[in-house]
N, C-alpha and C positions, 0 to 999 in steps of 0.2 A: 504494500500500500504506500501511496507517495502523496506526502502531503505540501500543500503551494500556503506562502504565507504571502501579504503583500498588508500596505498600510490603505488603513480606513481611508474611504473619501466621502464626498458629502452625500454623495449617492445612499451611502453605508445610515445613514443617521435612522433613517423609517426603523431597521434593522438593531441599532446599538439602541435605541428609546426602546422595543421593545424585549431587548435579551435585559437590560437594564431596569426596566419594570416588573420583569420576572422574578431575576435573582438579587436584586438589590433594596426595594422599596419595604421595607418593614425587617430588616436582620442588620447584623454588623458590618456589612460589606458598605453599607454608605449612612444609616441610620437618617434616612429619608423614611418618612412615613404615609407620603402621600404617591401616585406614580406620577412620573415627568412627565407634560405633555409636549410634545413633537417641538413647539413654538420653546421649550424652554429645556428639550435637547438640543435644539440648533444653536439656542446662545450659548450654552455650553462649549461647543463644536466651536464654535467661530470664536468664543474663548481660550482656548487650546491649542487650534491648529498654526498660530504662529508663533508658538515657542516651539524651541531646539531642542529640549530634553525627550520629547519622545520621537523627532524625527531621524 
């Protein structure tokens, strides 16, 4: 089995809001208690993507 890694793009966001809503909204992973809606993973996103530390 061969696995392809590549970095998010904004395409990816519909997709990260909802893996993000699943495993993160109510546990320790983010101690969010409500889920993100789409509008406020994108400012997220567009918060992020122009720092260096994760590209």
């Amino acid at each position: 089995m061969s696995i392809s890694l590549r970095h998010a793009n904004e395409k990816d966001i519909l997709a990260i809001n909802a893996i993000y809503n699943e495993g993160g909204v109510g546990t320790t992973a983010s101690y969010d208690l409500e889920p993100l809606t789409v509008e406020n993973q994108t400012r997220w996103w567009e918060g992020v993507t122009g720092r260096s530390w994760w590209q």
